[in-house]
Biotite code that builds the C-alpha atoms (Angstrom):
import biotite.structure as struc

atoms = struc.array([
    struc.Atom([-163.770, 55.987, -4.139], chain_id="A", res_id=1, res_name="UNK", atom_name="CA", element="C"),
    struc.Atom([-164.287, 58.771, -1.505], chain_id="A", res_id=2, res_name="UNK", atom_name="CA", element="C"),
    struc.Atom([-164.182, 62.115, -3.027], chain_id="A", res_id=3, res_name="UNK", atom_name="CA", element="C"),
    struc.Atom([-165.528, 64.677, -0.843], chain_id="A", res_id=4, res_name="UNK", atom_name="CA", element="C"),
    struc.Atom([-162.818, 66.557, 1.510], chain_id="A", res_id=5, res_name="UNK", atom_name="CA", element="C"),
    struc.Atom([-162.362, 66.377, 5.009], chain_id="A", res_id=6, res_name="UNK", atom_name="CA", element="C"),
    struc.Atom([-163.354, 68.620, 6.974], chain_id="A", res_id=7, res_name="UNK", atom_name="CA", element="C"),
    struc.Atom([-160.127, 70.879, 8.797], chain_id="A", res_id=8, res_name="UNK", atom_name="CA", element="C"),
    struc.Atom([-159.133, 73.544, 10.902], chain_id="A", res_id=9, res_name="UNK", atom_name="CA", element="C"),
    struc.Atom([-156.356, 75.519, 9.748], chain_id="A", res_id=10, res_name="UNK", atom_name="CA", element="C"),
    struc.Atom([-153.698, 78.149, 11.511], chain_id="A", res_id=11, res_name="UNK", atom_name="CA", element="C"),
    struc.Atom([-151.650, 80.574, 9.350], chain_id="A", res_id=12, res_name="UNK", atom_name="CA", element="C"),
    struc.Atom([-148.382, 81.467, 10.845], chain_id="A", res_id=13, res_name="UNK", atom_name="CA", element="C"),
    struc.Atom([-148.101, 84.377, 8.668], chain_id="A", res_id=14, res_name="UNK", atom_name="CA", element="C"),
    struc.Atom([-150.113, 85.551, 5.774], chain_id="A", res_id=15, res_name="UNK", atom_name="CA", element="C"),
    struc.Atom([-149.265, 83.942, 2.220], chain_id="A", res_id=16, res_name="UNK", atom_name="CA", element="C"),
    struc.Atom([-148.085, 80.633, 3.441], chain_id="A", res_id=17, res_name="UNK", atom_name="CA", element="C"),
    struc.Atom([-145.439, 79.185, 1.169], chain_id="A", res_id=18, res_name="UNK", atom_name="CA", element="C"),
    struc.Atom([-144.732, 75.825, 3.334], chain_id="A", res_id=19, res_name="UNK", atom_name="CA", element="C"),
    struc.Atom([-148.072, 73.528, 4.794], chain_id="A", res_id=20, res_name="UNK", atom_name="CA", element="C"),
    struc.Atom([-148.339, 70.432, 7.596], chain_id="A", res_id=21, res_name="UNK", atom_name="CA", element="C"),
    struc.Atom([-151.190, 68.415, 7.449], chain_id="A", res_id=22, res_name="UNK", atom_name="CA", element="C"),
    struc.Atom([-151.174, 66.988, 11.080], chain_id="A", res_id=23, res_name="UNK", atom_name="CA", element="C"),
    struc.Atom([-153.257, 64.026, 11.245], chain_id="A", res_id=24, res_name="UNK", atom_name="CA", element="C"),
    struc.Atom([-155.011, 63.653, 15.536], chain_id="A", res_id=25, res_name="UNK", atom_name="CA", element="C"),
    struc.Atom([-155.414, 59.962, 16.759], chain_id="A", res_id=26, res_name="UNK", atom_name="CA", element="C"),
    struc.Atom([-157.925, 57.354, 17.159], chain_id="A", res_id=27, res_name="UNK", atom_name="CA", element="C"),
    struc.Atom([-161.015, 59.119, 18.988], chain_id="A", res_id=28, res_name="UNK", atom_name="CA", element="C"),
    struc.Atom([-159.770, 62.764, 18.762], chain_id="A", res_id=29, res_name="UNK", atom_name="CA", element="C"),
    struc.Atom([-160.367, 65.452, 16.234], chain_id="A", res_id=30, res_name="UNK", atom_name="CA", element="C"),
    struc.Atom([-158.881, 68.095, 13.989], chain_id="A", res_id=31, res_name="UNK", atom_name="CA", element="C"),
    struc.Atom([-158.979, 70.784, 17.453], chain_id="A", res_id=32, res_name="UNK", atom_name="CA", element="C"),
    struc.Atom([-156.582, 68.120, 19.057], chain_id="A", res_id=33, res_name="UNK", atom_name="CA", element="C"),
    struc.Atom([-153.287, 69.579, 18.060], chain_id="A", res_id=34, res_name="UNK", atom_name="CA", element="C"),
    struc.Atom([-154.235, 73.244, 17.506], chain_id="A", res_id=35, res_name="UNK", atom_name="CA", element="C"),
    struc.Atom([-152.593, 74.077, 20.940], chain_id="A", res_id=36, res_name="UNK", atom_name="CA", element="C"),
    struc.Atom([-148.956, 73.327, 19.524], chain_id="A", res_id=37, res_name="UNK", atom_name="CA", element="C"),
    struc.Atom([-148.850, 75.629, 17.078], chain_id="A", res_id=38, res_name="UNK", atom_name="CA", element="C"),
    struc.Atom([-147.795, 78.228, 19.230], chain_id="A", res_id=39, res_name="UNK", atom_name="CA", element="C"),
    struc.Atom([-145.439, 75.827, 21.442], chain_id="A", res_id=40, res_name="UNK", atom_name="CA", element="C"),
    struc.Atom([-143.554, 75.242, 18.361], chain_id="A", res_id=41, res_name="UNK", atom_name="CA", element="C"),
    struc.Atom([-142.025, 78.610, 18.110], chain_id="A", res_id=42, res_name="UNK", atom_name="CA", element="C"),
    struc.Atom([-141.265, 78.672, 14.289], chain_id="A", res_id=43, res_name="UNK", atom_name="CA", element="C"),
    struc.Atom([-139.590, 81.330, 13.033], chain_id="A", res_id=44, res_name="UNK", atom_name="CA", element="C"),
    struc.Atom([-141.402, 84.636, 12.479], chain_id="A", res_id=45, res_name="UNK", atom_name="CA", element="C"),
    struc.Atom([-140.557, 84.740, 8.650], chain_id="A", res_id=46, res_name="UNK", atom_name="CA", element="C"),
    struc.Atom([-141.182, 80.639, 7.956], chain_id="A", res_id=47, res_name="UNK", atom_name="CA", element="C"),
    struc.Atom([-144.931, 81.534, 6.744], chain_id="A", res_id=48, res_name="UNK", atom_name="CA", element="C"),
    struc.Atom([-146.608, 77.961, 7.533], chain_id="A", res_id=49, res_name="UNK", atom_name="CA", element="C"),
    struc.Atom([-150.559, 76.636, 7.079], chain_id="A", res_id=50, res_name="UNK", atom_name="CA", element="C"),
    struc.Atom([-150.935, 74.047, 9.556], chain_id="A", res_id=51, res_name="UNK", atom_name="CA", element="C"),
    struc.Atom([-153.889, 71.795, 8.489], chain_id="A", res_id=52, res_name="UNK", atom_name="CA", element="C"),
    struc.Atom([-155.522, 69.713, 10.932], chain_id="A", res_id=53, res_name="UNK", atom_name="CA", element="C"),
    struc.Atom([-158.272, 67.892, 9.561], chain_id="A", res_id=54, res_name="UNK", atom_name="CA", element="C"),
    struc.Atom([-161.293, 65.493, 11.305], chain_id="A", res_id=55, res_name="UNK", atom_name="CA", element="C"),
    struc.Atom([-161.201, 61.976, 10.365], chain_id="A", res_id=56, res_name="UNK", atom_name="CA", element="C"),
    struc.Atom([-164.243, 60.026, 9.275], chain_id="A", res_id=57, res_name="UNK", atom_name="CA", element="C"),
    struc.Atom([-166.875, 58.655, 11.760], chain_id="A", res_id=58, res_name="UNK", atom_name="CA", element="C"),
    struc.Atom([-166.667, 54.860, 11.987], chain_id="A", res_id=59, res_name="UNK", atom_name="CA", element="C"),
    struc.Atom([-167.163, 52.051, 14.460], chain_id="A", res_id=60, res_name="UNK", atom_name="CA", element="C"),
    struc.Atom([-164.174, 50.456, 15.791], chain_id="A", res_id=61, res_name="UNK", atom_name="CA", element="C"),
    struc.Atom([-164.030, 47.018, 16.478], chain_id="A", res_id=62, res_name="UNK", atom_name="CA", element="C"),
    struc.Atom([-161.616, 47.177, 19.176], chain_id="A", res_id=63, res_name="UNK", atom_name="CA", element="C"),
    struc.Atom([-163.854, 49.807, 21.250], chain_id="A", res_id=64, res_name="UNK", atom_name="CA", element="C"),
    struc.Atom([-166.897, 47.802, 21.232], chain_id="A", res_id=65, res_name="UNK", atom_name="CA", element="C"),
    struc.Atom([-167.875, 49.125, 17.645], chain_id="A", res_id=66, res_name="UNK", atom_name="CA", element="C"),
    struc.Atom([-168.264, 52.757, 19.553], chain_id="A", res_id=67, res_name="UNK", atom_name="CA", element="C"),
    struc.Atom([-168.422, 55.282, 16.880], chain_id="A", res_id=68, res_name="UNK", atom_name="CA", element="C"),
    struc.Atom([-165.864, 57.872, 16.649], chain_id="A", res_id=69, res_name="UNK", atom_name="CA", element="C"),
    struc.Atom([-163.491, 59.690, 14.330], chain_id="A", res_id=70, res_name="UNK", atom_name="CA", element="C"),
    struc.Atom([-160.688, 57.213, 13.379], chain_id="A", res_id=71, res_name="UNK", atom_name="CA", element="C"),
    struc.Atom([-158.642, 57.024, 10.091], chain_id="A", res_id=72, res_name="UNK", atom_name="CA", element="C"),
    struc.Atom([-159.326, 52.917, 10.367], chain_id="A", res_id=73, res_name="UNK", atom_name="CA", element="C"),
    struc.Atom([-161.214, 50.493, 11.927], chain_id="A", res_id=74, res_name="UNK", atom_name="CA", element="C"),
    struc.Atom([-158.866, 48.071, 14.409], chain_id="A", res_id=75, res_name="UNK", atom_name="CA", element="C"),
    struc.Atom([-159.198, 44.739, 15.381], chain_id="A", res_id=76, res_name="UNK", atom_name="CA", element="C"),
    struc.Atom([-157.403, 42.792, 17.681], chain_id="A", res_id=77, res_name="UNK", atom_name="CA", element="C"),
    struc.Atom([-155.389, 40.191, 16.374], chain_id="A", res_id=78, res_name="UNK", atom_name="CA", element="C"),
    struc.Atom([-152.682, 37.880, 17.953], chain_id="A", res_id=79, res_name="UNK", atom_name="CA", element="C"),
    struc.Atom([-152.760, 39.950, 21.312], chain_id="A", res_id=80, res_name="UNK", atom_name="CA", element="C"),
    struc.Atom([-152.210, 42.828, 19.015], chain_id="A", res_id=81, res_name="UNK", atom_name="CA", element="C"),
    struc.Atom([-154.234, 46.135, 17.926], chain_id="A", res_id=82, res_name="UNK", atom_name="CA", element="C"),
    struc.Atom([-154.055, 45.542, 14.233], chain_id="A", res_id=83, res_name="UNK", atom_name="CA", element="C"),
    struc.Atom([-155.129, 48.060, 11.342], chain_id="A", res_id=84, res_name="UNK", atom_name="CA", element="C"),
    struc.Atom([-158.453, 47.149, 8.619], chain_id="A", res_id=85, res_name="UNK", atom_name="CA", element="C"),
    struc.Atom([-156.677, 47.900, 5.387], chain_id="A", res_id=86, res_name="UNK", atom_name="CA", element="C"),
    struc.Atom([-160.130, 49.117, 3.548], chain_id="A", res_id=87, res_name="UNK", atom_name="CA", element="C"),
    struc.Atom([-159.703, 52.204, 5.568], chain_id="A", res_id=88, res_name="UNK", atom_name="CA", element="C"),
    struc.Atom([-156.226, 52.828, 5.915], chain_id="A", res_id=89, res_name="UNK", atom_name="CA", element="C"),
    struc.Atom([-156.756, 53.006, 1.763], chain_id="A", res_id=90, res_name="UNK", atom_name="CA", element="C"),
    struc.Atom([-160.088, 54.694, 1.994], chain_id="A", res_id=91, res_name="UNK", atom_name="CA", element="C"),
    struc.Atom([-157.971, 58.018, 4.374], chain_id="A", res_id=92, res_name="UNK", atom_name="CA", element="C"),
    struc.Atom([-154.949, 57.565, 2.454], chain_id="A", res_id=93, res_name="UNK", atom_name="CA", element="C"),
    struc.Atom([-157.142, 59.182, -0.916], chain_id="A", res_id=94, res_name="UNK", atom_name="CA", element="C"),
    struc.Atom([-158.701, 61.775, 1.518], chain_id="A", res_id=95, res_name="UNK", atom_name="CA", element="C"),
    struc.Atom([-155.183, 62.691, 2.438], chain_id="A", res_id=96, res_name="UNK", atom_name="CA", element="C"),
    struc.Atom([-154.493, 63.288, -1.062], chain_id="A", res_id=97, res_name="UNK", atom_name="CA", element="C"),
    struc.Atom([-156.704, 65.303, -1.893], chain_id="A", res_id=98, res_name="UNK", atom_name="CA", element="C"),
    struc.Atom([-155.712, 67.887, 0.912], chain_id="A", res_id=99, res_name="UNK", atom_name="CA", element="C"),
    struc.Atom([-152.625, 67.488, -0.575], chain_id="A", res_id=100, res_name="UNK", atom_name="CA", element="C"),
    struc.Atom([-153.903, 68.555, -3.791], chain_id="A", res_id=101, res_name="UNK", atom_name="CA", element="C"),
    struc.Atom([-156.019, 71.433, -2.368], chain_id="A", res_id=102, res_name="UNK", atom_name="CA", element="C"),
    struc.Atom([-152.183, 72.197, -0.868], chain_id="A", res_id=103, res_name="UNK", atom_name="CA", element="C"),
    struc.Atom([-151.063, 72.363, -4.247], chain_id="A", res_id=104, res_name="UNK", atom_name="CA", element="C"),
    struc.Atom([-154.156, 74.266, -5.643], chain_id="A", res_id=105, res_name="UNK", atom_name="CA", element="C"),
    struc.Atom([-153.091, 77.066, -3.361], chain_id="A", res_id=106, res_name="UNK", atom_name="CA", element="C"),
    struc.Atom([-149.953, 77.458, -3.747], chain_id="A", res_id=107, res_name="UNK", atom_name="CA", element="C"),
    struc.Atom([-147.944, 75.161, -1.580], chain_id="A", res_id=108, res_name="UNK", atom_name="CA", element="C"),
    struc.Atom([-145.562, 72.723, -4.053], chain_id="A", res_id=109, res_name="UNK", atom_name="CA", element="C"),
    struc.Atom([-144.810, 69.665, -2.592], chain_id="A", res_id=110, res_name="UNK", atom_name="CA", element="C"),
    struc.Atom([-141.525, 69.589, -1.907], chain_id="A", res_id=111, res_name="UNK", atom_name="CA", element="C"),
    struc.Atom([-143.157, 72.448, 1.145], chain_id="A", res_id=112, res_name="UNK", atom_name="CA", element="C"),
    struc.Atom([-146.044, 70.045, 2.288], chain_id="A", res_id=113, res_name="UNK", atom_name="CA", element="C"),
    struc.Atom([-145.312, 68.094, 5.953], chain_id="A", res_id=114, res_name="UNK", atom_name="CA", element="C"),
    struc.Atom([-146.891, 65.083, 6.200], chain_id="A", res_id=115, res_name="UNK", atom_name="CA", element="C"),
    struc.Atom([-147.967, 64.920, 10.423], chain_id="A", res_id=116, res_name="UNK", atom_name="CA", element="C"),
    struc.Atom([-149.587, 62.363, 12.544], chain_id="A", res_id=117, res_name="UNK", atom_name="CA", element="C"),
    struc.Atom([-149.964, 60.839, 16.564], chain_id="A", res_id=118, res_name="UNK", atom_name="CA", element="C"),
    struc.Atom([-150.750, 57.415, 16.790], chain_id="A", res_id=119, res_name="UNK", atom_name="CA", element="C"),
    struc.Atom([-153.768, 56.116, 14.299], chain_id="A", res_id=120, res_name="UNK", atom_name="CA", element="C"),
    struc.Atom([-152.631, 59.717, 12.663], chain_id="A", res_id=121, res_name="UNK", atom_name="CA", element="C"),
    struc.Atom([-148.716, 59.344, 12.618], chain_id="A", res_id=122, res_name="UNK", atom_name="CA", element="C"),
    struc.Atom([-149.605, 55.878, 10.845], chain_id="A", res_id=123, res_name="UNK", atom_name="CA", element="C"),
    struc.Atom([-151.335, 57.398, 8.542], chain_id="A", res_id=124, res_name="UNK", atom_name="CA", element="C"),
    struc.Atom([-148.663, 60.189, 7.701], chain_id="A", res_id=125, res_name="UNK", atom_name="CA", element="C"),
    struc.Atom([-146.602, 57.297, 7.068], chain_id="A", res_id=126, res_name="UNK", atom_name="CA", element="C"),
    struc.Atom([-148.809, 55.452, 5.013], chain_id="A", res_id=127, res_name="UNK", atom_name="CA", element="C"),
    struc.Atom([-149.302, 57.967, 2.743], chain_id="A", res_id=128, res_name="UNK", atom_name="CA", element="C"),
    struc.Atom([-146.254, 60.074, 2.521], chain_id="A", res_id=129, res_name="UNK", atom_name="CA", element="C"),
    struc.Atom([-144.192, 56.656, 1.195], chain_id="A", res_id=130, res_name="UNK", atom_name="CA", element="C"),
    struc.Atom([-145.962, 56.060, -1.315], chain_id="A", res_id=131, res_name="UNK", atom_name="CA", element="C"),
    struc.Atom([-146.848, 59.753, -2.556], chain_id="A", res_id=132, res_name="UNK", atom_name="CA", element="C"),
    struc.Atom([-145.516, 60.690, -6.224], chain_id="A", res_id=133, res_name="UNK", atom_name="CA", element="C"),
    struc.Atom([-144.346, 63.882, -5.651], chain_id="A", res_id=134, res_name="UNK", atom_name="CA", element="C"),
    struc.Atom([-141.528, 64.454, -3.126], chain_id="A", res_id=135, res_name="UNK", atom_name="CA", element="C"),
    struc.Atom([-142.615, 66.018, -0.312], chain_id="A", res_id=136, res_name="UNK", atom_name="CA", element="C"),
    struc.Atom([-140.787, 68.126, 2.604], chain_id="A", res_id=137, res_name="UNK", atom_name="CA", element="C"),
    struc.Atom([-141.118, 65.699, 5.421], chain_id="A", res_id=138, res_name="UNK", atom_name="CA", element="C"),
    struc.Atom([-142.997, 63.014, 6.876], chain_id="A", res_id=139, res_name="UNK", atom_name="CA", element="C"),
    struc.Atom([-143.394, 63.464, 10.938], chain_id="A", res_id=140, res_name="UNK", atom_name="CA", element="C"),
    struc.Atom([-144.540, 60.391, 12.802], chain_id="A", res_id=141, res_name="UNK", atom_name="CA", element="C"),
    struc.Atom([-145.315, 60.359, 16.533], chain_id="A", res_id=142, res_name="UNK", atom_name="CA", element="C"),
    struc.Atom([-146.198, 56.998, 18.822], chain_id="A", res_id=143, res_name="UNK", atom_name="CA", element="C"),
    struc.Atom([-147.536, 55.000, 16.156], chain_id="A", res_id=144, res_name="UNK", atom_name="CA", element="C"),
    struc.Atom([-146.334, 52.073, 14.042], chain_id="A", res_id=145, res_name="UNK", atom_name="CA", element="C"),
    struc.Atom([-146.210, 51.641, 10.037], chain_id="A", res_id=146, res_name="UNK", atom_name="CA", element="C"),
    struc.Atom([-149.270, 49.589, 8.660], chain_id="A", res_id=147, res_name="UNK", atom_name="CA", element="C"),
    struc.Atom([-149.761, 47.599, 6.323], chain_id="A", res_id=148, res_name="UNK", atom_name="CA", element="C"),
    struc.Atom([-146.096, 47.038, 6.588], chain_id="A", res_id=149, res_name="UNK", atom_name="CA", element="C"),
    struc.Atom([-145.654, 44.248, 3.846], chain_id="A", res_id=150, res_name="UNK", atom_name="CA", element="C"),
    struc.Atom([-146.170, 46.250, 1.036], chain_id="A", res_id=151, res_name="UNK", atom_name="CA", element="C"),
    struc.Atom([-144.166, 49.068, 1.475], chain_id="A", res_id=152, res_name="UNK", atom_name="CA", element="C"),
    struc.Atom([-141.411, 47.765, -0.262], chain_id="A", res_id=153, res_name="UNK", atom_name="CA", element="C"),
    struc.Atom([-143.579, 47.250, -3.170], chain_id="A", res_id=154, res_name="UNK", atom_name="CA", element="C"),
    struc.Atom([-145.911, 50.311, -3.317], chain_id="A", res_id=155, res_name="UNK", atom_name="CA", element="C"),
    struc.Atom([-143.739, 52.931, -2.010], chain_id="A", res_id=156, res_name="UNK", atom_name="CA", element="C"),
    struc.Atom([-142.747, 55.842, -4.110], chain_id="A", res_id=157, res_name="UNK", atom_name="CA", element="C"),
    struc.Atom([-139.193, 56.480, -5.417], chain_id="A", res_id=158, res_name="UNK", atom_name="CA", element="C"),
    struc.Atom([-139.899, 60.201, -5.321], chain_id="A", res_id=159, res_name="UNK", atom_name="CA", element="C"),
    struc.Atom([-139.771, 59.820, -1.751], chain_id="A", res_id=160, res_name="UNK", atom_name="CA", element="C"),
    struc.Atom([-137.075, 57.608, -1.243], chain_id="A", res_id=161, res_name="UNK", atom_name="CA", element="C"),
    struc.Atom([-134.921, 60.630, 0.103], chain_id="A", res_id=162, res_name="UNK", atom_name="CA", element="C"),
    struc.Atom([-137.712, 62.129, 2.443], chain_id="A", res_id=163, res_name="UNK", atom_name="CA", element="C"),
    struc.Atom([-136.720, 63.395, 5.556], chain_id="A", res_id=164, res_name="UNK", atom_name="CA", element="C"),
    struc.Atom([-138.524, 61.113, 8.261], chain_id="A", res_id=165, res_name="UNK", atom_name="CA", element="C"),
    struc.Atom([-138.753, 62.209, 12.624], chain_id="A", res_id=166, res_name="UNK", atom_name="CA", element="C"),
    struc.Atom([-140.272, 59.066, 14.072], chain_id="A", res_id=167, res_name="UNK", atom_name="CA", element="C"),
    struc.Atom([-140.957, 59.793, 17.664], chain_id="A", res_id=168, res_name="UNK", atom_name="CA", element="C"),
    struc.Atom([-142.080, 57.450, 20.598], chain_id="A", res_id=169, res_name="UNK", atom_name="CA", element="C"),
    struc.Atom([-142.580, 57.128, 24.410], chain_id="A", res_id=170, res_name="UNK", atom_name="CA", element="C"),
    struc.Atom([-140.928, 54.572, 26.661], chain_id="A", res_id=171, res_name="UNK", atom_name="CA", element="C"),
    struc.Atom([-143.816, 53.985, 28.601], chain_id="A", res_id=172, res_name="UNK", atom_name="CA", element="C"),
    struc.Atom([-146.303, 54.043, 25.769], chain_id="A", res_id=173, res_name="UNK", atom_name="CA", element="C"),
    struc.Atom([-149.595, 51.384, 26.891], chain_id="A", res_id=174, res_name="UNK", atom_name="CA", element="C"),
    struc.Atom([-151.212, 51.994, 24.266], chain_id="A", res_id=175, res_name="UNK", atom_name="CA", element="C"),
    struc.Atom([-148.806, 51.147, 20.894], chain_id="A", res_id=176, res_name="UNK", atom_name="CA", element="C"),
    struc.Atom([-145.398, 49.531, 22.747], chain_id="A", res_id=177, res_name="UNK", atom_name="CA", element="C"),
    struc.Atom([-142.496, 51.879, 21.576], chain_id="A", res_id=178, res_name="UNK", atom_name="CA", element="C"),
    struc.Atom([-141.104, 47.980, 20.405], chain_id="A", res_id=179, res_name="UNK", atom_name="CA", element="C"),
    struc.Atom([-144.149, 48.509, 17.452], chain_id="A", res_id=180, res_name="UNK", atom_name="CA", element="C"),
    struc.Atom([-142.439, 51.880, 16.541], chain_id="A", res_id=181, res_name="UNK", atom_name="CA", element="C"),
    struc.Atom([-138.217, 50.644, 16.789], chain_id="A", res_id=182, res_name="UNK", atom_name="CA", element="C"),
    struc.Atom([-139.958, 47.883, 14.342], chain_id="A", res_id=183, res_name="UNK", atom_name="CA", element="C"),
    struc.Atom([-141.022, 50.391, 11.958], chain_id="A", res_id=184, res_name="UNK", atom_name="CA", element="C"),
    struc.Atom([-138.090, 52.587, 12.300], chain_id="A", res_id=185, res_name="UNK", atom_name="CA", element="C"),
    struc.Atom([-135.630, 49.067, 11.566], chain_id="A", res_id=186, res_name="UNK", atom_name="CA", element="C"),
    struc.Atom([-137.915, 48.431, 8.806], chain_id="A", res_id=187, res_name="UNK", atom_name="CA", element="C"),
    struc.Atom([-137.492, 51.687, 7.253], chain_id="A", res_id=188, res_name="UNK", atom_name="CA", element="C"),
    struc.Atom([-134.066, 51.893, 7.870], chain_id="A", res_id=189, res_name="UNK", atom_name="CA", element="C"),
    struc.Atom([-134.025, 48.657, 6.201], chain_id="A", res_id=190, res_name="UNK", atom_name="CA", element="C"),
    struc.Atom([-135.294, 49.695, 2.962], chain_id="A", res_id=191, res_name="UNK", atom_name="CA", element="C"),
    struc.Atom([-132.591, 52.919, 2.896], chain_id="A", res_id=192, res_name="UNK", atom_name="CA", element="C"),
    struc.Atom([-135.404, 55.495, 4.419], chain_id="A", res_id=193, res_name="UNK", atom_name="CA", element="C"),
    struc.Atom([-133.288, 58.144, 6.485], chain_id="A", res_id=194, res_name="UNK", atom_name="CA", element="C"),
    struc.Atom([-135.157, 58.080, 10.212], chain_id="A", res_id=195, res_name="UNK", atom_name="CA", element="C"),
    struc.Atom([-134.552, 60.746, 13.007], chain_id="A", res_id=196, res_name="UNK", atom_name="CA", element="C"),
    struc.Atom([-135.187, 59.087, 15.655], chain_id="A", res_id=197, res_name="UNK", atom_name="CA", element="C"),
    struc.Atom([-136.496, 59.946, 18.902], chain_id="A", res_id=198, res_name="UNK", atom_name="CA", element="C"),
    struc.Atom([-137.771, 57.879, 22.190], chain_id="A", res_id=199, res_name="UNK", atom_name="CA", element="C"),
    struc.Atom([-138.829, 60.177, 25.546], chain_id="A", res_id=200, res_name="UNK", atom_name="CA", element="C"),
    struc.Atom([-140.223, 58.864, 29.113], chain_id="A", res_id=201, res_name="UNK", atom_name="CA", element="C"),
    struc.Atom([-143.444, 59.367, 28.742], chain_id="A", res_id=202, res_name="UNK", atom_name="CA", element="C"),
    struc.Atom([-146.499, 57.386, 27.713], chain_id="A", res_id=203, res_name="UNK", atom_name="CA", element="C"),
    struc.Atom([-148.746, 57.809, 24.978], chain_id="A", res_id=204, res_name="UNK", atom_name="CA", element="C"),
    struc.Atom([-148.913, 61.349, 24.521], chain_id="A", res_id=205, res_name="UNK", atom_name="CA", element="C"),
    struc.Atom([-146.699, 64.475, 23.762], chain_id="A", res_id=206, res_name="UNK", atom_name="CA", element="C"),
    struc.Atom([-143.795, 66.182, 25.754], chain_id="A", res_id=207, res_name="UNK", atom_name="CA", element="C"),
    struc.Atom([-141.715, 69.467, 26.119], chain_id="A", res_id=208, res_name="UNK", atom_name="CA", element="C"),
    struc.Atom([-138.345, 67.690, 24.751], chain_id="A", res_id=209, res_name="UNK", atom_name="CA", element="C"),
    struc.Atom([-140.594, 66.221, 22.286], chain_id="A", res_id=210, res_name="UNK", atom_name="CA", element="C"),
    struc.Atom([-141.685, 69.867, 21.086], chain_id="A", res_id=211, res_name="UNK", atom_name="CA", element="C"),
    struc.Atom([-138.715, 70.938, 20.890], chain_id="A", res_id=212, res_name="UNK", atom_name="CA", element="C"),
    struc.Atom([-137.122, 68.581, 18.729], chain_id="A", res_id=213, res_name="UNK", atom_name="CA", element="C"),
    struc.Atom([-140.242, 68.912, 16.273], chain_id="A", res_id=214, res_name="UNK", atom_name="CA", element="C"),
    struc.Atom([-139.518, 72.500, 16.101], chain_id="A", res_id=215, res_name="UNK", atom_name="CA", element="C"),
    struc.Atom([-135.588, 72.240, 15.024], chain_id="A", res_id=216, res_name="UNK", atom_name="CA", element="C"),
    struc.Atom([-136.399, 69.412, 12.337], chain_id="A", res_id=217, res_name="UNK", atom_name="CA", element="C"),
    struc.Atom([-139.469, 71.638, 11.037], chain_id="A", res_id=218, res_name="UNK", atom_name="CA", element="C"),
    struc.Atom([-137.721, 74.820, 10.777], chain_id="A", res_id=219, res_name="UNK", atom_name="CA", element="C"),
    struc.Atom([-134.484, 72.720, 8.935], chain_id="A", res_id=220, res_name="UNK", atom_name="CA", element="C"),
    struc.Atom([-136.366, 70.646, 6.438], chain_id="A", res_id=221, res_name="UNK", atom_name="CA", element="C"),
    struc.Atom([-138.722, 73.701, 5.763], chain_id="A", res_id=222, res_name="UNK", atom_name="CA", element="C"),
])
């Protein structure tokens, strides 16, 4: 098992945080990826907030030629499909953890901690946030899909049955068809999870409207 911690960047809002967000970037990106929307968010001055955003593991990736990069998993295409290699959707779901647990360490229960990803990230926010034990404050989950999406049912957490969920995708997404994420949301919704669900006209990437609809659900659940 992987023990050391990932690397991050972090952003304090105020000093003292009492709430975190660990915001997980996509396949190829970094922790720097998302740094920019801090200040787009616009949270309110006395909602003291540590966003984390830390660097995935290097790793080849099948479906890029075995190119190294950062990336939470490898992916392989099966069926006509990108599909995730469970070993390390497992493998950054323990990592994840334990920057949870630093969370924790520092102060931050976590019924305060946000669960974030895009894409290979948002995944992963789901991934891990189900099947956490400890309830947590919100999982956020932009253009992606859920993987390994046959043993949810099984493996995830009842602490987290009740967890506020913002699933978020564009209409024009190439890249993960927004069809991957209404599966995941019907799945969810399926198995009682309470989705917010949001769908924009853009591709695979992050807009205004989109912002601003992360902002109100942040500054409610938090």
């Amino acid at each position: 098992m992987t023990t050391d911690l990932l690397e991050t960047v972090e952003i304090e809002t105020a000093p003292a945080p009492r709430a975190s967000i660990i915001w997980l970037h996509g396949l190829g990106a970094d922790g720097h990826d998302f740094e920019p929307i801090v200040p787009e968010l616009g949270l309110p001055k006395t909602l003291a907030v540590r966003f984390v955003f830390p660097h995935a593991p290097a790793r080849p990736v099948t479906i890029n030629g075995g190119m190294v990069m950062r990336a939470w998993y490898d992916v392989v295409a099966a069926g006509g499909d990108r599909r995730e290699v469970e070993p390390g959707v497992r493998e950054s779901a323990r990592r994840i953890e334990a920057l949870i647990d630093r969370e924790r360490a520092r102060g931050v229960a976590d019924r305060a901690i946000v669960l974030a990803g895009f894409s290979q990230g948002g995944a992963m926010a789901l991934h891990t946030g189900l099947r956490h034990p400890e309830p947590l404050a919100g999982i956020m989950a932009l253009s992606c899909f859920l993987p390994l999406a046959d043993t949810v049912a099984t493996e995830a957490s009842a602490a987290n049955r009740d967890v506020p969920i913002f699933m978020a995708h564009g209409t024009h997404d190439p890249l993960i068809p927004i069809d991957r994420g209404r599966h995941a949301r019907d799945l969810l919704t399926g198995l009682g999870y309470r989705i917010e669900w949001h769908e924009y006209p853009m591709p695979h990437s992050v807009c205004a409207e989109e912002v601003a609809d992360i902002a109100a659900w942040l500054t409610k659940i938090l």
